[in-house]
C-alpha positions as CSV (number, residue, x, y, z in Angstrom):
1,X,5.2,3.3,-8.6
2,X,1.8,3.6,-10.1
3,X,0.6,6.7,-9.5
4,X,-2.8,6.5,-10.7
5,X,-3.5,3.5,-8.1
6,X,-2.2,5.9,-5.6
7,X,-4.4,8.7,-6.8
8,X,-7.6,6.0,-6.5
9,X,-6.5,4.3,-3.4
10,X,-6.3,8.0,-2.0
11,X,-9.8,8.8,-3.3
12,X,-11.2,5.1,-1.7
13,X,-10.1,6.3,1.6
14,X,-11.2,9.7,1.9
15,X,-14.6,8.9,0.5
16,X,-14.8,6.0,3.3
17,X,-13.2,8.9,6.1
18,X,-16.4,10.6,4.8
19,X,-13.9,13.9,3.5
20,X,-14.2,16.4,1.1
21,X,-11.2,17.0,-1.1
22,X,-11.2,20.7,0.6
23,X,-11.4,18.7,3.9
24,X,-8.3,16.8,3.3
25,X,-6.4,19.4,1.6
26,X,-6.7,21.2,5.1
27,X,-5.7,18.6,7.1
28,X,-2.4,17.9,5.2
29,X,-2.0,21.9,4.5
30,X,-2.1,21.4,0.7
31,X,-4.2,23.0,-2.1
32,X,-7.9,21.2,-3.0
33,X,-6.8,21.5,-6.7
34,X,-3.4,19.4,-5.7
35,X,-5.4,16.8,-3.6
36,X,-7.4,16.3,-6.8
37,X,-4.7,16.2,-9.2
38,X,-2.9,13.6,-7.0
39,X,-6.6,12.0,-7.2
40,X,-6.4,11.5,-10.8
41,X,-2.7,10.4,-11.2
42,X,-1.8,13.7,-12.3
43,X,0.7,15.0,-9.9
44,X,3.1,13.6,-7.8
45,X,3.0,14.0,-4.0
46,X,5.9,14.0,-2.0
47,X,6.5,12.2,0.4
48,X,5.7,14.2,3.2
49,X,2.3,15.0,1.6
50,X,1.9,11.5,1.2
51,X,2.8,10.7,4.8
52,X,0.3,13.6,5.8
53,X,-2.8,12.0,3.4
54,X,-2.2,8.5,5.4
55,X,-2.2,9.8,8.6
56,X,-4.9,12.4,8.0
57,X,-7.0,9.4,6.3
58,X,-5.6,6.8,9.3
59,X,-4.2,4.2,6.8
60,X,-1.1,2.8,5.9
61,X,1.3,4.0,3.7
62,X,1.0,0.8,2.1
63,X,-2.5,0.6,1.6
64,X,-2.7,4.2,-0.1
65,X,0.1,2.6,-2.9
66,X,-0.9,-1.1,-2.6
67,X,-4.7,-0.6,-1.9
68,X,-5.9,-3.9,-0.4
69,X,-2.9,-6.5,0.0
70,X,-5.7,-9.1,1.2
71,X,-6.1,-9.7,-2.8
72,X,-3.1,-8.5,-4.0
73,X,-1.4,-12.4,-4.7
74,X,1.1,-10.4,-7.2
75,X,2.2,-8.4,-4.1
76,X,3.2,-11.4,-2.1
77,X,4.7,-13.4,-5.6
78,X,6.8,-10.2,-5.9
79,X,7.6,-9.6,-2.0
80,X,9.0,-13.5,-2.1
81,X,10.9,-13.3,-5.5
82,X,12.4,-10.1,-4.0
83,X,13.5,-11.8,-0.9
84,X,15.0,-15.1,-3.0
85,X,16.9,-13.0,-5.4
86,X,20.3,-14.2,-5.9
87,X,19.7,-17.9,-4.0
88,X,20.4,-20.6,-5.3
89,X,18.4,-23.8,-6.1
90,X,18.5,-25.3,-2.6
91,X,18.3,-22.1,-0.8
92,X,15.2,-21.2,-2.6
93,X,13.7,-24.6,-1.9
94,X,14.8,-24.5,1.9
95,X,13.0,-20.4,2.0
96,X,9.7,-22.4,0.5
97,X,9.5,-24.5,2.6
98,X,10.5,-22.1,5.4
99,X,7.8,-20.3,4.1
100,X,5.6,-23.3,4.5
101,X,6.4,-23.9,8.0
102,X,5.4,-20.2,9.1
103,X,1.9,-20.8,7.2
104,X,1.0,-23.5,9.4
105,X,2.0,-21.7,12.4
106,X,0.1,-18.7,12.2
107,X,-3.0,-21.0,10.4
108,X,-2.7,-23.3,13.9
109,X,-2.6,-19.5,15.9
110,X,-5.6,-18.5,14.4
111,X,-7.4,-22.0,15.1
């Protein structure tokens, strides 16, 4: 996991949530000085502090490590190879095309 994109993901939100770092190290019962050192990559959070920091900020988990997955095409590419691990030629084509399939369903969904 990349820490430091945590750190800045976790910065991007509370700035947008309009929070201090004292403000946010109150609302997940933490020290300012840790929320900051999480801020610059420094220090790990756990999980549960990381859990608190979402919901205290009212984002996903996911877009506190990911940051925006609208224009993250690696996330997907990585997500797919993940899920195709381990098939073989013509499994692989059948899950693109799969994949294919559910693209033009949700494109014709959203008109």
């Amino acid at each position: 996991m990349d820490y430091v994109m945590l750190g800045k993901n976790i910065r991007k939100f509370r700035v947008l949530a309009s929070l201090t770092q004292k403000q946010l190290a109150e609302k997940v019962d933490c020290s300012t000085r840790h929320i900051g050192q999480v801020e610059m990559g420094k220090n790990i959070p756990s999980l549960e502090i990381t859990v608190a920091i979402a919901n205290a900020l009212k984002v996903g988990i996911d877009q506190l490590v990911y940051g925006d997955l609208d224009n993250r095409t690696d996330y997907f590419i990585e997500e797919l190879a993940a899920l195709t691990d381990g098939f073989e030629g013509k499994n692989k084509v059948m899950a693109i095309e799969m994949t294919k399939a559910v693209v033009t369903v949700i494109k014709d969904l959203r008109g």
